[in-house]
N, C-alpha and C positions, 0 to 999 in steps of 0.2 A: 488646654492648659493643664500642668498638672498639678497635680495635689501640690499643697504647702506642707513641708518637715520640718521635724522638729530633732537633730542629732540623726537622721538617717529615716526616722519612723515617721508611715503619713500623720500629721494631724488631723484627726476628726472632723468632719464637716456633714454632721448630722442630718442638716435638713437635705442637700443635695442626697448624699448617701442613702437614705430613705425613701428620696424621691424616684433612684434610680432602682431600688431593690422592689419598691412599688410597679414600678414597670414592668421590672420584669417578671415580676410573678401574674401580673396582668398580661402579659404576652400568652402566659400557661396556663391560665385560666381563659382566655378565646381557644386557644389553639387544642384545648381539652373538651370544646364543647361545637367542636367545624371536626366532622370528620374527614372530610376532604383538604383540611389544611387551611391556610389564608395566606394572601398575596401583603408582600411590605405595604404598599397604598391600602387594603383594608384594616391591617393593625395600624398602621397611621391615623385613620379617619377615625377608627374607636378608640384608639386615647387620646386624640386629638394633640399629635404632635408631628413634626416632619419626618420624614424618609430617612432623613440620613442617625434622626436618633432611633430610629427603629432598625434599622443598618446596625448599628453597634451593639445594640440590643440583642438581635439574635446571633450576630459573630460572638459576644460571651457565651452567649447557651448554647451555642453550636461548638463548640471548644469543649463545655462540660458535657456534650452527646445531650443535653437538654431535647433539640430541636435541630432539624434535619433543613435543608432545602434541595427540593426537588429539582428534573433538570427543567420543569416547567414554570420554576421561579415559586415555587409556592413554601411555605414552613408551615413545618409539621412538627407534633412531638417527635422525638428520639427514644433511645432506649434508655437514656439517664433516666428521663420520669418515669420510665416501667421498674426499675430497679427502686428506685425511691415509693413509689406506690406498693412493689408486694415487701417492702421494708416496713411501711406503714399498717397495711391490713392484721397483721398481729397483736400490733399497737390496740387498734381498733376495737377486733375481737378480746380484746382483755378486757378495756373499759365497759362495755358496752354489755359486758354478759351478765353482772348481777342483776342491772336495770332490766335484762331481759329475761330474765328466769323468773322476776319478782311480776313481769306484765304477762309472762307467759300461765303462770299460776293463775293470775288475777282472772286473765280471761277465759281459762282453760282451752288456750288456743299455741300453737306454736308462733314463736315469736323470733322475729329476726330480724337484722340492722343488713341495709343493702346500700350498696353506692353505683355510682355511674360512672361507667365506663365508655364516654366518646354518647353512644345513643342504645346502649348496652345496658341492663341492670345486673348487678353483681352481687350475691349475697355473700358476705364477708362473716356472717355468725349467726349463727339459726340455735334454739333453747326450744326445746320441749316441754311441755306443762310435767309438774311431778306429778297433777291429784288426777288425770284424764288416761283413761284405760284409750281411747280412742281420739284420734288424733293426725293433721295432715302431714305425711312425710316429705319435709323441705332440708334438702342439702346444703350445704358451705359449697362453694361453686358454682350454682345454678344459675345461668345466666340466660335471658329473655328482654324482645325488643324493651325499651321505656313506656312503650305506648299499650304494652298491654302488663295486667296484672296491676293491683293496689299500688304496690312498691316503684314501680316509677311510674307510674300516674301520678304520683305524691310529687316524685324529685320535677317531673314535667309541669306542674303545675304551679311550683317554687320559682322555675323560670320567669313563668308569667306573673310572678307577685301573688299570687295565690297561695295560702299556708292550712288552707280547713284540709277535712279527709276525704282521702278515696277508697271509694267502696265498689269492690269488683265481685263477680259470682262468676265461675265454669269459665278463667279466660284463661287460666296457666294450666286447668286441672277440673277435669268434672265432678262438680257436685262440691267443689271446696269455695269457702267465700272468704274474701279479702279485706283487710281493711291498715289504710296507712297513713301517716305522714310527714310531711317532709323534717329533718332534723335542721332546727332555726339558728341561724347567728355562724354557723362555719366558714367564713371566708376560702373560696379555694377545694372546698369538698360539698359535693352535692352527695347528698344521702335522706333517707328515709328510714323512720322503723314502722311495724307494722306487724300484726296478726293473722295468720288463716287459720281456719276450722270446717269441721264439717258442716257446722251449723251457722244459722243468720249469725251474723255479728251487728245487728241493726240496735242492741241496746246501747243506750246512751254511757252509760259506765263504761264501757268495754271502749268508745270512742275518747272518752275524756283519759283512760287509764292508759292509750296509745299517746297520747299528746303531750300527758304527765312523764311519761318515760322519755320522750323525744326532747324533750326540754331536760330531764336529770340526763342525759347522754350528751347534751350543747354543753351545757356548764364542766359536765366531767372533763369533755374531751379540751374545753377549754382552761381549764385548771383552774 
C-alpha cells in the first residue's frame, strides 16, 4: 500500500519509516562483517523478518549500488558503501586527531584511530608523539589481518562483547608493543584507538589514557 498524501507530498509515517531505514542499515552492517556475502534466508533469520521484506530491502540498495547480488544468489556490498566510506575517513581523521596527538604525548608512543574493513584493519590517522626522539613508524593506509596486532584484536574482541585492552608485542613489527581499544557506542563503525612504542606499554596510565581517548573520539564523532 502506498504512503498517504497530503496535496501530492508523502505524509510522514515516522515509525514505519524508521523502521524500514533501520533495516536497512542492518542489512550493511551483516553484510560489512561476512566477507563472502550473505544469502536473502540468512539476512532474514538475523533480523528476524521474511524473505520477501528482505527482497525489497536489498532491490533499494541495489538501485543505489549499495549491494550487489551475485550469480550465486548471495549480497554483497557494492561500490556505493566504498564511495561513502573513503567519504567518511576524512571525516574521521579530523575528529580523531587532537584526541590523538594529546594520547600520543601522553604516552610517548605513536597513536592511531583504525577501523575495519570486512576482516581487514585500516588505519585511517596515525599522530606522532611531539616530546619522543624515538618512536614506531605507523602509516595512514596500513592494513593487516584483525587477528593480529592491538588494533583489531581491540575491534575482534568488541564483537564478542568484550571492550578491556589488547596488548600485543613483535606481531605487526619486531620489537614494537601494542596496546588498544575498541571505540564504544558507534553504531555501524567498528573501530579502535591504540598506541605502539618501542617500549612496554604494560603501565597502567598509558592503559587508562588509551580508553580516556577512545571514549573523547565516541562522543566527538557522535556530536
Amino acid at each position: 500500500m502506498s504512503d498517504p498524501t497530503v496535496s501530492g507530498e508523502p505524509r510522514a509515517s515516522a515509525p514505519e519509516t524508521a523502521q524500514t531505514l533501520d533495516r536497512g542499515l542492518e542489512v550493511l552492517h551483516l553484510l560489512s562483517r561476512s566477507s563472502g556475502g550473505l544469502t536473502v534466508t540468512a539476512l532474514a533469520t538475523a533480523l528476524g523478518v521474511g524473505r520477501a521484506v528482505i527482497y525489497r530491502l536489498v532491490a533499494t540498495l541495489q538501485a543505489r549500488d549499495y549491494v550487489i547480488r551475485t550469480e550465486d544468489g548471495r549480497v554483497r556490498l557494492g561500490l556505493g558503501v566504498t564511495r561513502l566510506h573513503l567519504a567518511v575517513r576524512p571525516m574521521l581523521a579530523e575528529v580523531a586527531t587532537p584526541m590523538l596527538q594529546a594520547l600520543a604525548d601522553e604516552a610517548r608512543a605513536t597513536a592511531h584511530l583504525t577501523i575495519a574493513e570486512g576482516e581487514q584493519a585500516l588505519a585511517v590517522a596515525v599522530v606522532e608523539p611531539t616530546w619522543s626522539d624515538f618512536h614506531v613508524s605507523y602509516r595512514v593506509g596500513s592494513r593487516h589481518p584483525l587477528s593480529r596486532g592491538a588494533a583489531g584484536l581491540a575491534i575482534l574482541r568488541a564483537r564478542d562483547g568484550e571492550h578491556g585492552l589488547a596488548v600485543t608485542s613483535g606481531e605487526l613489527q619486531s620489537s614494537a608493543h601494542g596496546l588498544a581499544v575498541a571505540i564504544p557506542d558507534l553504531p555501524g563503525l567498528e573501530a579502535s584507538v591504540g598506541v605502539v612504542a618501542l617500549q612496554e606499554l604494560g603501565a597502567p596510565g598509558v592503559g587508562a589514557a588509551v580508553q580516556s581517548a577512545a571514549a573523547a573520539i565516541s562522543a566527538a564523532l557522535r556530536g
